[in-house]
C-alpha positions, 0 to 999 in steps of 0.5 A: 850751371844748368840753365831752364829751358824756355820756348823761344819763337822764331820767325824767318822772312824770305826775298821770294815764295816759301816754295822757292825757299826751300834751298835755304830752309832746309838748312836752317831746319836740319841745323836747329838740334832741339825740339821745335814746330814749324808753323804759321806759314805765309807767303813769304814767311814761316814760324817755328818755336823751338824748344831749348836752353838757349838765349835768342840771341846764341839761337840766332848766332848758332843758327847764323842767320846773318848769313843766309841771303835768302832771308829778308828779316828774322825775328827771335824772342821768347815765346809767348804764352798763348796766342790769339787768332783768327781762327782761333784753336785750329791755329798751328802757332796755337797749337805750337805754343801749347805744346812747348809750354807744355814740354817745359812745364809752364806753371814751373817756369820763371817766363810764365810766372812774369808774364802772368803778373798783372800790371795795377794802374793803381801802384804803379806805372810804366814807361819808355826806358830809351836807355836799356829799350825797354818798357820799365816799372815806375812805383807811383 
């Protein structure tokens, strides 16, 4: 079975300076194969959002960020539909999102149409899952 594609958001954070990092950054660009941006560059930090049909966690185990030494933490999820930001549209993970939702087409997806359904205090509630670690849907 052929799986959707779905944008997922990658965020690497190093030991030390981005332009000290390239020795190891290199690598995990060169070993992505799938469509992405590089975006929302910090200090010590950069985001990229990758465009596959991959779960987080086989991106993750792929990639093996396990054993890169030079990341301090990482972080993988699917991506979210839009971002805001201090500087708004000139953002480049606005930009990024955009563009990926757009590569997959969003009105189509099964991750947009979640995320777009409103929560209604009135029919329901949510609350803490400490089992499953989630936030779950209660009907009132």
């Amino acid at each position: 079975m052929n799986k959707p594609r779905q944008p997922l958001l990658l965020r690497l954070e190093f030991n030390f300076e981005i332009e000290h990092a390239g020795y190891a950054l290199k690598p995990i660009e060169r070993s992505i194969y799938r469509d992405f941006w590089k975006c929302s560059h910090g200090k010590r930090s950069v985001v990229f959002v990758i465009v596959t049909q991959e779960s987080s966690r086989e991106l993750v185990t792929r990639l093996k960020l396990d054993e890169v030494t030079a990341l301090e933490d990482y972080c993988c999820h699917v991506a979210p539909i839009g971002a805001i930001s201090k500087h708004g549209g000139m953002s480049t993970l606005h930009d990024a999102l955009r563009k990926a939702w757009a590569d997959v087409g969003e009105r189509r997806s099964l991750a947009y149409r979640d995320q777009r359904k409103r929560f209604n205090p009135r029919t329901e509630t949510r609350f803490d899952d400490r089992e499953y670690g989630a936030l779950r849907k209660k009907r009132v």
